[in-house]
Structure formats: C-alpha cells, structure tokens
C-alpha positions as CSV (number, residue, x, y, z in Angstrom):
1,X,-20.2,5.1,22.8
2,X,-20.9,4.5,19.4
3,X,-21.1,8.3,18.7
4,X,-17.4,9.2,20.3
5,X,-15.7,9.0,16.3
6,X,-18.2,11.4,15.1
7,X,-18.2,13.7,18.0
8,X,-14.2,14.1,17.4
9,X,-15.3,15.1,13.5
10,X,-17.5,17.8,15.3
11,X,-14.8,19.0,17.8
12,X,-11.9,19.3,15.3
13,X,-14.0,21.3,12.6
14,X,-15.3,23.5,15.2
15,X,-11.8,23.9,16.3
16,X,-10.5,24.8,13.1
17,X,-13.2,27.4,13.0
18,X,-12.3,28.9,16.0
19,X,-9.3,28.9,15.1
20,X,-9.5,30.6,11.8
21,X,-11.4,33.5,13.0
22,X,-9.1,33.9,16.2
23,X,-5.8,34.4,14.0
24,X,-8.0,36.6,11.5
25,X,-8.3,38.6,14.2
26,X,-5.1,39.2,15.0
27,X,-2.7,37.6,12.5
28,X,0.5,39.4,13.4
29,X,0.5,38.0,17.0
30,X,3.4,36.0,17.4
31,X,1.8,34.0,20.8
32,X,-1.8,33.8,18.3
33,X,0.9,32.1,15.3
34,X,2.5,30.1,17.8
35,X,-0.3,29.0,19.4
36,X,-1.9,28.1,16.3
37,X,0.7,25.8,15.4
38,X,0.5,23.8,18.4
39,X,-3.8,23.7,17.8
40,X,-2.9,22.9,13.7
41,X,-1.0,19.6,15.3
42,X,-4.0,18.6,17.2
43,X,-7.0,19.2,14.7
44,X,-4.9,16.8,12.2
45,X,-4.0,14.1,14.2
46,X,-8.0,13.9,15.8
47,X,-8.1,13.3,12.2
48,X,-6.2,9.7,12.4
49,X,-7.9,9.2,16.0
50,X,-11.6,9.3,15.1
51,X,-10.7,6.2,12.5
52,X,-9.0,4.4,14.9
53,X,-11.4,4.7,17.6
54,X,-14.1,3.9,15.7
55,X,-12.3,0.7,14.7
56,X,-11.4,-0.3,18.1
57,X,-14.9,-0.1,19.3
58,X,-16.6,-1.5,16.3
59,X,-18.5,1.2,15.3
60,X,-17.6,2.2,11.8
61,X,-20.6,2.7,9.5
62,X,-20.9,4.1,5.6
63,X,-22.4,7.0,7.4
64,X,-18.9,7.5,9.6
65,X,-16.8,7.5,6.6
66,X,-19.0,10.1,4.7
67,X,-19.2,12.9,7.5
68,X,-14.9,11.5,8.4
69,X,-14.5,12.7,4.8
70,X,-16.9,16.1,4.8
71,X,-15.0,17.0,8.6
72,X,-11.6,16.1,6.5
73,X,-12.5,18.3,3.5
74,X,-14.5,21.0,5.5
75,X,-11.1,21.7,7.6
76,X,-8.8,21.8,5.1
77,X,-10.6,23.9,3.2
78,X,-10.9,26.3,6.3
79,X,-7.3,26.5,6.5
80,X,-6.8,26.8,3.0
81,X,-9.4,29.9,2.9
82,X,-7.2,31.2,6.0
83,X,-4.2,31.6,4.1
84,X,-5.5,32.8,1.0
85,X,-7.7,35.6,3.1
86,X,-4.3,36.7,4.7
87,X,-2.5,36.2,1.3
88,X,0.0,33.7,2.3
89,X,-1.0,31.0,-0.4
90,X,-1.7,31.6,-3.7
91,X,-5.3,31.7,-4.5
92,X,-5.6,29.7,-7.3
93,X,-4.2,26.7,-4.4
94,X,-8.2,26.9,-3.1
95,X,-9.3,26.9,-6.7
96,X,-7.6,23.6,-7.3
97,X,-8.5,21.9,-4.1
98,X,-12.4,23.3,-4.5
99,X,-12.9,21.9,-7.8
100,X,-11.0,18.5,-6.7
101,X,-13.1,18.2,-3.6
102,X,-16.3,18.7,-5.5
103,X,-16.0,16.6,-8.4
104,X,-14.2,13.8,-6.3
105,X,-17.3,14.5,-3.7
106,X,-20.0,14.4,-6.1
107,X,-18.4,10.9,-7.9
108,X,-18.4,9.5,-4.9
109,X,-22.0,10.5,-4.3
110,X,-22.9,7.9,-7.2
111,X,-20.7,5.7,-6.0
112,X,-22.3,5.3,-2.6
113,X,-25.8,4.8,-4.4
114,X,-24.4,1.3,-5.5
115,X,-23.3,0.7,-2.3
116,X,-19.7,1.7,-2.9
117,X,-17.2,3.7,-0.3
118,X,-14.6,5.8,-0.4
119,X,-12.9,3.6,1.4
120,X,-12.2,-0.2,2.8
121,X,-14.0,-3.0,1.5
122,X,-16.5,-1.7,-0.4
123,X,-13.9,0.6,-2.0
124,X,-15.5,2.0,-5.6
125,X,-11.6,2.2,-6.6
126,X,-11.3,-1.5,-8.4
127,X,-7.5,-0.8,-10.1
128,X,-4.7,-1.5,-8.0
129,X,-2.9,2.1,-8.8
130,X,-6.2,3.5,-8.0
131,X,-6.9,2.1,-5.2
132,X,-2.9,2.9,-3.9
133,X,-3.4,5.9,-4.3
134,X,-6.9,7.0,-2.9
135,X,-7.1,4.0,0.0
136,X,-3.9,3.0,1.1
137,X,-2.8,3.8,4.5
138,X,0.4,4.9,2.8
139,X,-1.4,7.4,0.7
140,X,-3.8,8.5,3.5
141,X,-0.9,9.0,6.0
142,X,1.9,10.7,3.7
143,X,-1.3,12.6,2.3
144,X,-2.3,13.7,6.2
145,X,1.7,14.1,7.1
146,X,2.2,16.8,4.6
147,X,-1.1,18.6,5.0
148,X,-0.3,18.5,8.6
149,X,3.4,20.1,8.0
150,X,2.5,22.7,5.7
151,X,-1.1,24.0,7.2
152,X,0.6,24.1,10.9
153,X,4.6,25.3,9.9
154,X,2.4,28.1,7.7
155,X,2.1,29.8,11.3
156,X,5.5,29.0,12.7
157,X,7.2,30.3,9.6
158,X,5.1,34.0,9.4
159,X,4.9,33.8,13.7
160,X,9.1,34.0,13.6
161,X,11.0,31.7,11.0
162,X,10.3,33.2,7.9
163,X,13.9,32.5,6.4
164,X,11.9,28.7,6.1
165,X,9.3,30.6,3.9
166,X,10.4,28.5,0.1
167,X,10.3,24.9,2.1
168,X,6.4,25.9,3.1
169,X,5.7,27.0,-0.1
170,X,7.1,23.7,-1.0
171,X,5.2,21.6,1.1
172,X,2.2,23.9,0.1
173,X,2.6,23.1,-3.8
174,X,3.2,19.4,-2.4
175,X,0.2,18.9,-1.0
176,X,-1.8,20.3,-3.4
177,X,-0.2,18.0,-6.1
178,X,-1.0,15.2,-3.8
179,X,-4.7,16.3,-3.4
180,X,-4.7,16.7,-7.5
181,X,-3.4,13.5,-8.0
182,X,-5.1,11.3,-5.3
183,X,-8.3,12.8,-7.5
184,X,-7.5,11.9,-11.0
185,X,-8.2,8.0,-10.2
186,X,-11.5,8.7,-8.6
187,X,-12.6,10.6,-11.9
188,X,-11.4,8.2,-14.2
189,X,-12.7,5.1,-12.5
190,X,-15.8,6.9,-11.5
191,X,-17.0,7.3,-14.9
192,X,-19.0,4.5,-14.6
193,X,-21.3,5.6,-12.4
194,X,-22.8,7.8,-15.2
C-alpha cells in the first residue's frame, strides 16, 4: 500500500515517454495530436493524485517528495524536449528550464543533508515570499494548471486549432516565467547551505 504514490510517479513518467516517442513518430497525425491531449490531461493531474494519496494513507516520506519532484521534473522536461525536437517551442525554453531545474535540484540536495525539504514542514524556504512562492498550494497548483494547459493545448492547437497558436505561445512563455521565478527564491535562500 505504502508504495501506491510512488508507483503513480513510475506510471506517469513512463507514460510521458511513451508518449513522446509515439507522436515523434508520427507528429502530423491529427488522431496521435488529439489523442495526446487527452493522455497530457492525465499524466498532469496523476501529478496532484500521488500527493494526495500518499497523504490519505499516511505514507509520505523525504524519500516520496524527492522521487515526486525528479518524476515532476523528468516529465516536463520530456515534453519540453518534445516540442523543441519538433520545433514548436523555442529552444532556448529547455535551456532555461535545464539550468533552473539543476541549480534548484542541486540546492536542494544540501538542503536535504540538513534535513530540509522541498516542501511541508521541514521546508528549507524560511521567508514568507519564498516560501509563497516555492510551497504554497497556490503556487504549486497555478504552477501545475499552466504547465498542464500549455504542454496538452500544444497538441490540440498543431492537431487542428492553430489560429490559437499566440495564446500557447503565451501560456508557453508563462510557464516558463513561473518555473524562473519559483527558482530565484530557492537560490537566494539556499545560499546558506554553502
């Protein structure tokens, strides 16, 4: 039971693997683009779900959180490299998003050999603005609602709306100033840890 949370990490990030190579294949399917909306949808919210299940049955651990994160950053990442492959996206969007994610990763890293999480109680973020915008639920779940609209509308709008193609750009360039910025406070506060 206690192993449910982390075995929904495992399925969504080898969805989103599968599903990366499937529209590779063939990425001017409509059906593939449609269906890969649809799939988008539910690899993002098994995101929310592995939290809350492993709340509800008491089994979150320091351990949980970590691999929540790597699944979290190991996905997006997936479907960032997706888009910049079939030159959708901008590349230097993965360029930001790989050097946030490692510096962010790697601070943490210290962090957690003081006993300090990402996350909750044990949160390493000590400043109010910080911790709004790393922990919060607010954060986390505008942060997951925009990743979620602009990684699964990406398909919708090259599958057969591509008059929306600006407003995904937009949510794009949104979401990658909310990944910038939901960094900066982790580097700044993290400092100490050197």
């Amino acid at each position: 039971m206690k192993q449910i949370p982390n075995l929904i990490c495992i399925f969504r990030t080898v969805f989103a693997i599968w599903l990366a190579v499937w529209v590779l294949k063939d990425s001017e399917n409509q059906t593939v683009l449609n269906y890969a909306f649809w799939f988008t949808w539910i690899i993002i919210l098994l995101d929310g779900i592995d939290g809350i299940i492993a709340r509800a049955l008491k089994v979150t651990s320091d351990f949980g959180a970590f691999f929540d994160i790597a699944c979290d950053r190991i996905t997006e990442l997936i479907y960032i490299s997706l888009f910049v492959t079939l030159k959708w996206i901008p590349f230097w969007v993965l360029i930001v998003f790989l050097i946030r994610g490692i510096l962010v990763d790697g601070i943490r890293g210290f962090a957690n050999k003081e006993g300090k999480t990402a996350f909750g109680e044990k949160s390493m973020m000590k400043s109010k603005i910080g911790f709004f915008l790393t922990s919060s639920r607010f954060m986390r779940f505008s942060y997951g609602g925009i990743k979620i609209a602009a990684f699964a509308f990406m398909f919708l709008v090259h599958s057969n709306l591509p008059q929306y193609l600006n407003l995904e750009m937009f949510l794009i360039y949104l979401m990658t100033f909310f990944c910038v910025i939901r960094g900066v406070p982790v580097l700044i506060e993290g400092r100490k840890y050197f």
